[in-house]
C-alpha positions as CSV (number, residue, x, y, z in Angstrom):
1,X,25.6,167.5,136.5
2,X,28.4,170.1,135.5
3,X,26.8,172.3,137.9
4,X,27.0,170.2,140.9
5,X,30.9,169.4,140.3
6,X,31.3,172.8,140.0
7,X,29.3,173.9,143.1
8,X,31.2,170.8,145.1
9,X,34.5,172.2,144.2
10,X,34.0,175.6,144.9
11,X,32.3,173.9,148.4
12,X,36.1,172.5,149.1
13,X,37.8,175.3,147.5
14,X,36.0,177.7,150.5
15,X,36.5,174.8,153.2
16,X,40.1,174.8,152.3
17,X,40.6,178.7,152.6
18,X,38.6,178.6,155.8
19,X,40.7,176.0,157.5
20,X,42.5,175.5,160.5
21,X,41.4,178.6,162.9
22,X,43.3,177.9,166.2
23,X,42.9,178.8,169.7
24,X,44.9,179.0,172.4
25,X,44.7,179.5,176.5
26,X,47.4,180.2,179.0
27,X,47.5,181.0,182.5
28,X,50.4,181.7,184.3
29,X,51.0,181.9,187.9
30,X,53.9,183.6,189.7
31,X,54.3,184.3,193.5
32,X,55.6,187.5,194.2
33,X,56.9,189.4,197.4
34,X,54.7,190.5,200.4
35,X,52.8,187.8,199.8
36,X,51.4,188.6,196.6
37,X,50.3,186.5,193.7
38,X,50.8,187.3,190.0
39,X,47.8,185.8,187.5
40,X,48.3,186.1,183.7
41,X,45.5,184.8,181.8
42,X,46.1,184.9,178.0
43,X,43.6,184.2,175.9
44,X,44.3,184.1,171.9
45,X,42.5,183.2,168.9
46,X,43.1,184.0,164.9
47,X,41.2,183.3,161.6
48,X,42.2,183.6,157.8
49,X,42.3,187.0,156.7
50,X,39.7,186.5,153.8
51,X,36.9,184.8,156.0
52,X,37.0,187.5,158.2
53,X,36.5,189.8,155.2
54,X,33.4,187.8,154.3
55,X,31.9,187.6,158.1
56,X,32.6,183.7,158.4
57,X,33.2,183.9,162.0
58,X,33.9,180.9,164.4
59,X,36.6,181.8,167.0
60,X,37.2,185.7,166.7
61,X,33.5,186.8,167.9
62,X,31.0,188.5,165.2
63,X,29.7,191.2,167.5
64,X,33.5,192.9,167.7
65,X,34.4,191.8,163.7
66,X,31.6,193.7,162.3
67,X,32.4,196.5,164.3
68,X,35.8,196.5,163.3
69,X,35.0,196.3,159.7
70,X,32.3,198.9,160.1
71,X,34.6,201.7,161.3
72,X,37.6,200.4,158.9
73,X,39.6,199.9,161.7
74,X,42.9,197.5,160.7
75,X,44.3,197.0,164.5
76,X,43.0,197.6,167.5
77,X,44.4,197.7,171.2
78,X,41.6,198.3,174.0
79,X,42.9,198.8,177.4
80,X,40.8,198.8,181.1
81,X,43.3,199.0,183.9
82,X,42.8,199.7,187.9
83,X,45.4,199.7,190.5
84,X,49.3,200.3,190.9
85,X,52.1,198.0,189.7
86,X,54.4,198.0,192.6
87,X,57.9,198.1,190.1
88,X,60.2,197.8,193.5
89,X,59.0,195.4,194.6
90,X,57.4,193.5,191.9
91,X,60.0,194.1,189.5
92,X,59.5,194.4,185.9
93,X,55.7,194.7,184.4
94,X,54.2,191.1,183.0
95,X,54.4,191.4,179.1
96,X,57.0,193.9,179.1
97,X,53.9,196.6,179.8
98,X,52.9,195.9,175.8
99,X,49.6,194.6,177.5
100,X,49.0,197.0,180.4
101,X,47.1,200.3,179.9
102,X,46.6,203.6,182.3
103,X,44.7,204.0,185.1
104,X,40.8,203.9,183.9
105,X,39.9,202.9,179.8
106,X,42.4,203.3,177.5
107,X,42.0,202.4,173.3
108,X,44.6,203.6,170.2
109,X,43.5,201.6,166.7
110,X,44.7,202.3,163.3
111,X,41.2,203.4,161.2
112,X,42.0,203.1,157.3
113,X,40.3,206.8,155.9
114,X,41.6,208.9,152.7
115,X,41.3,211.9,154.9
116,X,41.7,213.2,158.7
117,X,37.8,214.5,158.8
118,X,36.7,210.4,157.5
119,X,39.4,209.2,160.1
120,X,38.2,210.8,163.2
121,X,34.6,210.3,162.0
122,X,35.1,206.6,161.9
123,X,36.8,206.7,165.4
124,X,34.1,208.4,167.3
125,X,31.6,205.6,165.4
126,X,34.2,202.9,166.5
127,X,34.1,204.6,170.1
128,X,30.5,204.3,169.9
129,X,30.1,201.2,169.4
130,X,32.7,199.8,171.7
131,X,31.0,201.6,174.4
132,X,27.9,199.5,174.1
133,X,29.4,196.6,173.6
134,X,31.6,196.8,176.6
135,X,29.1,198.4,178.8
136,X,32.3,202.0,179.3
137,X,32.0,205.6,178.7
138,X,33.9,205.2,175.9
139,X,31.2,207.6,173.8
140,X,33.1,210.6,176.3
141,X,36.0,209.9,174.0
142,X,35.6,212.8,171.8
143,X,38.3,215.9,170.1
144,X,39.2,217.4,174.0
145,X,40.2,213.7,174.5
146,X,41.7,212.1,170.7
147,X,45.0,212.8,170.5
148,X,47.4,211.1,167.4
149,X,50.8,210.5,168.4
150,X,53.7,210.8,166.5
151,X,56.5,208.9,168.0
152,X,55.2,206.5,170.8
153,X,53.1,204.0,169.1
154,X,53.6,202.0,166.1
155,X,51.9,199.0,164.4
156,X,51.7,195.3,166.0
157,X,50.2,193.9,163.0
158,X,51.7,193.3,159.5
159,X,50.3,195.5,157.1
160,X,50.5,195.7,153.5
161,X,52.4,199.1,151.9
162,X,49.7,200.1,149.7
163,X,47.2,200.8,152.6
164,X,49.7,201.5,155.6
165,X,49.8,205.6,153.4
166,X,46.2,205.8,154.4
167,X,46.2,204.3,158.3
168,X,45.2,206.9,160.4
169,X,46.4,206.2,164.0
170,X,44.4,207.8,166.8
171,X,44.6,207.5,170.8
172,X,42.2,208.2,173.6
173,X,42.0,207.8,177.2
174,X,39.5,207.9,180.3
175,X,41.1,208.1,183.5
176,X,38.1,208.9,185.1
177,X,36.4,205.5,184.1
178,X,36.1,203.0,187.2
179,X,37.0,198.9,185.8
180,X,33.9,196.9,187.5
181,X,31.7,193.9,187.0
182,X,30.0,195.3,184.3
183,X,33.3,195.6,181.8
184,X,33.9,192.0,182.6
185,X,31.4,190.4,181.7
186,X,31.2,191.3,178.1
187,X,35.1,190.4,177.8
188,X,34.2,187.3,178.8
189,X,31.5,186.9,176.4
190,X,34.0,187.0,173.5
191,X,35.9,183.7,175.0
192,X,34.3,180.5,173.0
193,X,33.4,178.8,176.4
194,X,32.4,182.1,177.6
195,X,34.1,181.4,181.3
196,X,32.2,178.3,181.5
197,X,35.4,176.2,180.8
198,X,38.9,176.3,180.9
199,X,41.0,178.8,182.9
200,X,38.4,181.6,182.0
201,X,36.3,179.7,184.7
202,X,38.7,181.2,187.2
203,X,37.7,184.7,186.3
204,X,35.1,185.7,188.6
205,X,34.6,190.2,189.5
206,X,34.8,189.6,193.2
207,X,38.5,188.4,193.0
208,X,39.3,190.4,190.1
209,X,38.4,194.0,191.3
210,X,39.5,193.0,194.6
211,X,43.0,192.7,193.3
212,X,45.8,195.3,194.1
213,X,46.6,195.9,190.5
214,X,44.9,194.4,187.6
215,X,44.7,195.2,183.9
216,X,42.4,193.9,180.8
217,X,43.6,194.0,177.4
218,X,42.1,193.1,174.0
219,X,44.3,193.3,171.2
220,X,43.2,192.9,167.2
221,X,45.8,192.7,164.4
222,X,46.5,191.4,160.9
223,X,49.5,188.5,160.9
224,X,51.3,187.5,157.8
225,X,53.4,185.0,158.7
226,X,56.9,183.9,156.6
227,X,55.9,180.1,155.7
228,X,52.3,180.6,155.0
229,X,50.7,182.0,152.0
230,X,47.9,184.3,153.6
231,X,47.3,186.8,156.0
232,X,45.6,185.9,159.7
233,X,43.4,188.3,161.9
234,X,44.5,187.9,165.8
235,X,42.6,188.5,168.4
236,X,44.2,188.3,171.7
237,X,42.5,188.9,174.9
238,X,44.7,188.9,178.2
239,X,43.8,189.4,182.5
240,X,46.7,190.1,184.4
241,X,46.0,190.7,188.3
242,X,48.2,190.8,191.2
243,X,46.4,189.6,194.4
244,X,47.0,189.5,197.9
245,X,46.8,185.6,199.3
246,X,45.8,186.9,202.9
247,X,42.9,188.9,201.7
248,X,41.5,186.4,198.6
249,X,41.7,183.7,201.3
250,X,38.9,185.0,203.6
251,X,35.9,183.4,203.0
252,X,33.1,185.8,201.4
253,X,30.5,185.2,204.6
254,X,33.0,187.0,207.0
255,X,35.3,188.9,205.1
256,X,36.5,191.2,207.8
257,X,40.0,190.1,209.1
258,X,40.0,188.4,212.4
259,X,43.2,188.4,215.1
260,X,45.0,184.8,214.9
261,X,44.3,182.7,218.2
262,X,47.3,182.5,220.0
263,X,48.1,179.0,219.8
264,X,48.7,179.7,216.0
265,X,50.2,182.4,216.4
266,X,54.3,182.0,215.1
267,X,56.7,183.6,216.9
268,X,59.9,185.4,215.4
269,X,62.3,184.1,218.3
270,X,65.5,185.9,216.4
271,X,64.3,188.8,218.3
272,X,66.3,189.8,221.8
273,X,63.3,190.1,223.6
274,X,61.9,187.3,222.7
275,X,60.5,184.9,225.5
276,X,57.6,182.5,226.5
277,X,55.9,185.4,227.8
278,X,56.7,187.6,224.7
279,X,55.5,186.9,221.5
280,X,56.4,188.6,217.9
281,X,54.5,187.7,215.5
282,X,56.5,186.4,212.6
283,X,55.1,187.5,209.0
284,X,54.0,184.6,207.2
285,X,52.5,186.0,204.2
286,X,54.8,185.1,201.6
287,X,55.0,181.5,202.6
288,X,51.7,180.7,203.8
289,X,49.6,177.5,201.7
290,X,47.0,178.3,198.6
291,X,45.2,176.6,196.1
292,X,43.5,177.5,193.4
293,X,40.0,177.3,195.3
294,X,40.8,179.3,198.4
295,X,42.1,182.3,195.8
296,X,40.0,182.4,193.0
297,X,36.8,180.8,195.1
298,X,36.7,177.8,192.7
299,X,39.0,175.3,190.8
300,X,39.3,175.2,187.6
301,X,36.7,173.1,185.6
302,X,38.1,171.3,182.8
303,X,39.4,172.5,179.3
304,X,38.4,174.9,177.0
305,X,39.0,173.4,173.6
306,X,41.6,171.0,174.6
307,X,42.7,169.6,171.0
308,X,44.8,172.3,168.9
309,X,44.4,172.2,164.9
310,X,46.9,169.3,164.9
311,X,45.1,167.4,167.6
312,X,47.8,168.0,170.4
313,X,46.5,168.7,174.1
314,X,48.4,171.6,174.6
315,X,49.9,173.4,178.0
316,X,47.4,175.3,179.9
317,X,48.8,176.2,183.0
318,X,52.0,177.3,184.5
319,X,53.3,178.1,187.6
320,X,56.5,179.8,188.5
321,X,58.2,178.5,191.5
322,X,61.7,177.2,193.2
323,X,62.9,173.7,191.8
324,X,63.2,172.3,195.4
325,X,59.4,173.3,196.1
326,X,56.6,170.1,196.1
327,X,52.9,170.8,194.2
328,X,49.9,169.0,194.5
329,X,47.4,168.7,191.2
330,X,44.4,167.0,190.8
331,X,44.5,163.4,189.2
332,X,44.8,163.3,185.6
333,X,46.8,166.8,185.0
334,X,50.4,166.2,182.9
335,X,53.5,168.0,184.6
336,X,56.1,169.1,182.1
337,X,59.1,171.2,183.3
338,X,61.8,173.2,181.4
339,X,65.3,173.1,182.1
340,X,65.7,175.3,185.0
341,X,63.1,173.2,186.9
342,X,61.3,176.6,188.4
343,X,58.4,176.9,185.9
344,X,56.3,174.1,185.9
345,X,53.5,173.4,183.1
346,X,50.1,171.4,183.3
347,X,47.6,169.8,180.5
348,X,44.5,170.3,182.1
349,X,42.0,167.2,181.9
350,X,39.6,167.4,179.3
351,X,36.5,167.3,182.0
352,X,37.3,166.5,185.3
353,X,38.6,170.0,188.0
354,X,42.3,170.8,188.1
355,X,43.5,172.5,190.9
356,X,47.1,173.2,192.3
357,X,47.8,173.1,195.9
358,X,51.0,174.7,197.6
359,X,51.8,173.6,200.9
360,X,53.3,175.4,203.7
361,X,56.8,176.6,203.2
362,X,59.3,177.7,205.4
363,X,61.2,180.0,203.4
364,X,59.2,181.9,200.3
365,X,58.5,180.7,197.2
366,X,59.1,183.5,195.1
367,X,61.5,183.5,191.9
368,X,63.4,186.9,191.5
369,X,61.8,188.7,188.6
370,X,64.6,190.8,186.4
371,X,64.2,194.8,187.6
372,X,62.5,197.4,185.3
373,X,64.6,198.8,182.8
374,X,63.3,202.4,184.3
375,X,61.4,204.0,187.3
376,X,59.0,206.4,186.0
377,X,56.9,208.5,189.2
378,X,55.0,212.1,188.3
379,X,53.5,214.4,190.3
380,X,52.0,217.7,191.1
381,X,54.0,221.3,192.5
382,X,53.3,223.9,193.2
383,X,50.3,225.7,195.3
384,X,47.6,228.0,194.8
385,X,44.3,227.5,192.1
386,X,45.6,229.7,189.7
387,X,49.2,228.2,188.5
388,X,51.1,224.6,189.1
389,X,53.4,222.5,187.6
390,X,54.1,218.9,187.4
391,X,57.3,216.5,188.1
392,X,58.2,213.3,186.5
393,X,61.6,211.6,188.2
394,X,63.2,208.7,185.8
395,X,65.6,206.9,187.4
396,X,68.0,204.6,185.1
397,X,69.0,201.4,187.7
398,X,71.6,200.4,185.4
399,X,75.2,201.4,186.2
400,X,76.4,200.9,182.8
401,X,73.4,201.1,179.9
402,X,71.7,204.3,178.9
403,X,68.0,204.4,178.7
404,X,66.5,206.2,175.6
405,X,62.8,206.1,175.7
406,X,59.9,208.4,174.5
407,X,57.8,210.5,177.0
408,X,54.2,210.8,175.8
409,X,51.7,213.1,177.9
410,X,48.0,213.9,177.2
411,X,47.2,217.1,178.8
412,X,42.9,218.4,179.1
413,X,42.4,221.7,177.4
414,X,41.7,223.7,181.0
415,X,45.4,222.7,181.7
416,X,47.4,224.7,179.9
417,X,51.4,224.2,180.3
418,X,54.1,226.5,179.7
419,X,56.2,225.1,177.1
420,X,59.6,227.6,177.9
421,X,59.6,226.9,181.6
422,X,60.3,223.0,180.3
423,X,63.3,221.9,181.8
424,X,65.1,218.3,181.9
425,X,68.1,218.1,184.6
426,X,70.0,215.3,186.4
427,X,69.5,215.2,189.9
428,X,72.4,216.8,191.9
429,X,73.6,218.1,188.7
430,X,74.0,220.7,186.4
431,X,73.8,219.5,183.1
432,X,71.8,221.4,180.3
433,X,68.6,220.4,178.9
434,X,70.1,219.8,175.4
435,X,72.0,216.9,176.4
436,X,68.7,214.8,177.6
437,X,65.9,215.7,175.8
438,X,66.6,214.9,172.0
439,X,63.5,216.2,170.2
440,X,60.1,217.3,171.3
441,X,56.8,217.3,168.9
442,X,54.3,219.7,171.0
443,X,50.7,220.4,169.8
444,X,48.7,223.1,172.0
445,X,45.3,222.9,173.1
446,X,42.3,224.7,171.9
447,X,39.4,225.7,174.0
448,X,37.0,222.9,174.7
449,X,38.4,221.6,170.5
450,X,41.2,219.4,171.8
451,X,44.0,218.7,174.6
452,X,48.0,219.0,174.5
453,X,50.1,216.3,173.0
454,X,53.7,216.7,173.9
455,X,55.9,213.8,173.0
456,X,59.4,213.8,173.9
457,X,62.6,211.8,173.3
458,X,64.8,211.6,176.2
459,X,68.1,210.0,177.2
460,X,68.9,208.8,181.0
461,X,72.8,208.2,181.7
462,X,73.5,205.1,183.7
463,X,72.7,205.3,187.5
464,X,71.0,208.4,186.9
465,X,67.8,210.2,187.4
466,X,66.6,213.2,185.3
467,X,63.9,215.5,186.6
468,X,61.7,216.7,184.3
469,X,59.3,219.2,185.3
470,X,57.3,222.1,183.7
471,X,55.0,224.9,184.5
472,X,51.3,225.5,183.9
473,X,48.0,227.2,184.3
474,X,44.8,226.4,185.1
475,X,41.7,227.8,183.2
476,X,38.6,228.8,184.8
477,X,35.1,226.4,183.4
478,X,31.7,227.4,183.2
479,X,29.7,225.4,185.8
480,X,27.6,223.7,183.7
481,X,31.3,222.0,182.5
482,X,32.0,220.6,186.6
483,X,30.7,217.0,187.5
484,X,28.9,216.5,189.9
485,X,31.5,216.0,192.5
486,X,33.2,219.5,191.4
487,X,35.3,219.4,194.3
488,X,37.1,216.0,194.2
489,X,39.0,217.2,191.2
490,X,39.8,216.2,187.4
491,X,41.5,213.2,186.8
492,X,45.0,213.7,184.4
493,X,45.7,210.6,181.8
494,X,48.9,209.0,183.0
495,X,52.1,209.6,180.8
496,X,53.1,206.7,178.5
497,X,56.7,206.1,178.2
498,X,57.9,203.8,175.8
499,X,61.2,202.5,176.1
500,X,63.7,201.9,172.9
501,X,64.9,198.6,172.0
502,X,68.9,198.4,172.4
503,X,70.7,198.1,169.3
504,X,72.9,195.4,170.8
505,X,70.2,193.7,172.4
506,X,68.4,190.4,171.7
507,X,64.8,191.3,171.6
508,X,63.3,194.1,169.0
509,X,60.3,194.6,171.3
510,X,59.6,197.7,172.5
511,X,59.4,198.2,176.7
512,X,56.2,200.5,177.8
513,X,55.9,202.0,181.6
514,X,53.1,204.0,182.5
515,X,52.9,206.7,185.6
516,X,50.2,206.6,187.9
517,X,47.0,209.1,186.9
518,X,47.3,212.6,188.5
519,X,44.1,214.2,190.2
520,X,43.6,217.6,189.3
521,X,41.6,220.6,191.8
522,X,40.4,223.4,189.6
523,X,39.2,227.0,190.9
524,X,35.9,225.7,191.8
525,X,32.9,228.0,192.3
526,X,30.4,228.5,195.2
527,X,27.7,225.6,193.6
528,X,24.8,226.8,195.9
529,X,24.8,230.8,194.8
530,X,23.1,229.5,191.6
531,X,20.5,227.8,193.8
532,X,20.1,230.8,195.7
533,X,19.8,233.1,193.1
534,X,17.0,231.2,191.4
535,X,15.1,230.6,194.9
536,X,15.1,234.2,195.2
537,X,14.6,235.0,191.5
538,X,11.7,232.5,191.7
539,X,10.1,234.0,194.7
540,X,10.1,237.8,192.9
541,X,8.5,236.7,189.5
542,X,5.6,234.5,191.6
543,X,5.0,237.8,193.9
544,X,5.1,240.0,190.4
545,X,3.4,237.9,188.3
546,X,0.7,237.3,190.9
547,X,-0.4,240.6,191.6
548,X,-0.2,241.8,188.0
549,X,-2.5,238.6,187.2
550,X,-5.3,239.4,190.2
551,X,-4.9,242.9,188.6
552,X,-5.6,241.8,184.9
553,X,-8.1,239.2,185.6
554,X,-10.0,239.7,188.7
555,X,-13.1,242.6,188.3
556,X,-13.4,244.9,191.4
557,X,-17.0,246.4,192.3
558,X,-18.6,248.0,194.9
559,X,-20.0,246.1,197.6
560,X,-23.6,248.1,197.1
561,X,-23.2,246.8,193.7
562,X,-23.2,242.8,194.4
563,X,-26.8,241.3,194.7
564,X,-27.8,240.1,197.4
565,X,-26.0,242.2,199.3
566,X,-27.5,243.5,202.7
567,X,-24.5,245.8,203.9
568,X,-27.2,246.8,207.1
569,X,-28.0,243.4,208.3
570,X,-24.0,242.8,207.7
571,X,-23.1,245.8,210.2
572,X,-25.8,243.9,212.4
573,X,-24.3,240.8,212.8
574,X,-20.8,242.2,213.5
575,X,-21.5,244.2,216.4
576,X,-23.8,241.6,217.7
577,X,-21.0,239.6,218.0
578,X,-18.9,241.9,219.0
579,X,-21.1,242.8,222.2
580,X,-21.5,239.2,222.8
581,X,-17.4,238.5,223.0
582,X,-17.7,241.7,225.1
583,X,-20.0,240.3,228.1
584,X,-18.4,237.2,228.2
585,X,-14.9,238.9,228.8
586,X,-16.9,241.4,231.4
587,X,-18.4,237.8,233.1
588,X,-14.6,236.5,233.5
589,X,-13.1,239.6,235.2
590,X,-16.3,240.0,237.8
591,X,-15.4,236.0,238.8
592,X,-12.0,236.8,239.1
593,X,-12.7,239.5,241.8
């Protein structure tokens, strides 16, 4: 009996550690110019720290925990990205960038090792295993491609002092990697409803790849929070995508784009030369009608977990628009608004489709989005296959704040710069390098071992922009190192720039932009030389090897000596023949006369 009390309370005991895992779903939508729409999809999830440790698994998946706690990684941040974010236009990056990655597959995690050897042996396991689970390339991430930086990253998650001495933090990138179908699908297998419910039912790889920018994150950390006792393990997956209304709306059976009648057409009469006869078309993009089913090809159906821990129906959706603009939602949704009246919130029904409709408007319905704190654009000088250099142009749009930030760039080994010809300089300007660039932490490559890190810390007056350029040269690979398409060029990781959080400011967050990926054209040799060489190498050994073979194998002999052999009655039959193809040639001629 003393057994069973004791098995019952250690029964409650584990119930009450385990308690209370939560989940969470947001989606928020936010019209942009041009026509553009803005989709955030934020999907979080968190257990106690101990379960975890002892694979009780209910929200956070079991296929990624046991891979994390294989590989002793602590945090994790896993990035696949595709696209451009337009920052004029669009203005600043959703999440302050902390959720976007560079072009291709980007990952940096925090592996808990005693030494550097056990770290980056743990981080090509972890790569490993990511890469099946995720259906990447990430197994390409090896030494040419790790870098560990110094100044740009630091941890999200709390961790305790005692183990933060032996985190080992370690980056890599593949710019190369193209985002498709394929990576989606397991991202969405980690969701509890698995895109089967809830706003995860929007997600569907024709809209998402078709997007103009779009960018998948997945995020691991350890949370202690103030008021609680013990330590949480996050896990927060987000989809952000900007799409074009004009081209998700065409239906999937005729998806090529189709004049406008001219009845519909709307005509711009501010225009002189407008008359009856003349038409302008007037550009209705950003105020044309959309709902939820003509963008994403389906509403949304239901809710994913609709009760929170404290059995509250919680907001789901939100959309950012003017106050004086009308929405339609499907029966049964909740509306909540906050003060401003421009972002409007919605409890999605527990079983029944939500959608949102927004009806024609005359003017658009787009809510100014604050500017970027920095412009960040890099590029290639320079001419020739030998030697080039590279450009990066920050631009500070404040006229009165100065923009400190650090400038991480990982370089391949064949591209080799020339740290003295590094030079940092205002536009129109003369002032000296010392007076922007703070500090720089530089680590040269090694052949076909590892890549450059150079990390810098630079300082942008207001209403500025530095140019920051550099020199370098461009080694020469063996061709069994060229992919197949040798000739399109090698794809350069962009450059991450992190952006420091003002003293006098509100927030403590940290800002990150990311440049666009550069494509770089090596000396590239002549690929069908090789192929010749071996046709004709081939063709000499089978002419060699074939006579020396007849030689050594075959027996020669006399023709007296083979029995059987009649060499008269041969000699016979050959100039019988030959006086019988003589008369009928001597019959021919005589006709022909």
């Amino acid at each position: 009996m003393r057994r069973f009390y004791l098995l019952f309370l250690s029964l409650l005991l584990t119930l009450y550690v385990f308690a209370d895992p939560q989940y969470e779903e947001h989606l928020n939508l936010e019209p942009l110019p041009q026509g553009s729409l803005l989709a955030s999809f934020n999907f979080k999830s968190n257990a106690s720290l101990q379960s975890f440790e002892q694979q009780h698994f209910r929200y956070i998946p079991r296929s990624l925990g046991q891979i994390l706690q294989h590989a002793q990684a602590k945090e994790l941040h896993l990035r696949f990205s595709s696209g451009r974010w337009d920052a004029e236009s669009w203005g600043a990056r959703p999440w302050d960038g902390a959720k976007e990655g560079g072009t291709g597959v980007e990952v940096w995690t925090w592996i808990e090792a005693s030494t550097d050897e056990e770290a980056f042996t743990r981080w090509i396991t972890l790569n490993h295993a990511l890469s099946g689970l995720f259906c990447a390339s990430l197994n390409f991430i090896d030494s040419t491609r790790t870098t560990r930086p110094v100044k740009t990253y630091e941890p999200v998650g709390d961790h305790s002092n005692s183990s933060f001495s032996n985190l080992h933090l370690l980056h890599g990138t593949l710019p190369r990697e193209v985002v498709c179908t394929e990576n989606l699908t397991p991202f969405l297998k980690l969701l509890p409803c698995k895109g089967k419910a809830g706003i995860s039912s929007l997600l569907d790889g024709h809209k998402l790849f078709d997007a103009s920018w779009q960018s998948m994150s997945i995020d691991v950390r350890p949370v202690c929070p103030e008021k609680s006792s013990g330590c949480i393990v996050e896990m927060e997956q987000t989809v952000d995508m900007v799409l074009d209304i004009e081209r998700s709306k065409r239906p999937h059976d005729n998806p090529i784009p189709r004049p406008v009648p001219t009845d519909q057409l709307i005509c711009d009469t501010s225009k002189p030369y407008s008359s009856p006869d003349i038409c302008f078309p007037m550009d209705v993009s950003s105020t044309q009608s959309w709902t939820l089913s003509e963008i994403f090809g389906r509403p949304i159906k239901g809710s994913c977990l609709a009760n929170n821990s404290r059995g509250e129906r919680s907001e789901s959706v939100c959309i950012r628009v003017p106050v004086e603009h009308q929405l339609s939602t499907s029966q049964g949704s909740v509306e909540r608004k906050d003060r401003s009246g421009n972002r409007r919130c919605y409890v999605l029904p527990e079983s029944d489709p939500f959608e949102i409709s927004l009806p024609q408007l005359e003017k658009p319905a787009v809510v100014s989005r604050p500017s970027p704190p920095l412009y960040a654009s890099r590029s290639f000088t320079g001419h020739g296959q030998e030697r080039g250099g590279v450009q990066t142009l920050l631009t500070n749009p404040s006229s009165n704040a100065t923009v400190s930030f650090t400038y991480f760039e990982t370089l391949p080994w064949f591209m080799k710069p020339y740290l003295h010809t590094l030079k940092a300089q205002i536009a129109a300007s003369s002032t000296q390098q010392e007076e922007i660039i703070k500090s720089i932490y530089y680590r040269p490559a090694l052949d076909r071992q590892r890549g450059t890190q150079l990390e810098l810390e630079i300082t942008v007056p207001p209403a500025s922009t530095v140019r920051l350029t550099y020199d370098f040269e461009k080694a020469i690979l063996r061709y069994t190192e060229y992919p197949p398409d040798a000739n399109r060029g090698f794809d350069v990781a962009p450059a991450v720039i992190r952006l420091h959080p003002d003293p006098a400011g509100a927030s403590s967050k940290a800002v990150y932009l990311r440049t666009t990926s550069l494509l770089l054209s090596l000396p590239t040799p002549d690929f069908s030389m090789p192929y010749n060489v071996i046709i004709l190498t081939s063709t000499v050994i089978a002419l060699a090897f074939g006579s020396i073979y007849n030689l050594l194998v075959r027996r020669f002999v006399g023709a007296d000596e083979v029995e059987g052999f009649n060499l008269t009655k041969l000699k016979g039959r050959v100039n019988g023949r030959f006086w019988v193809l003589r008369d009928r040639f001597s019959n021919k001629e005589k006709k022909i006369q």
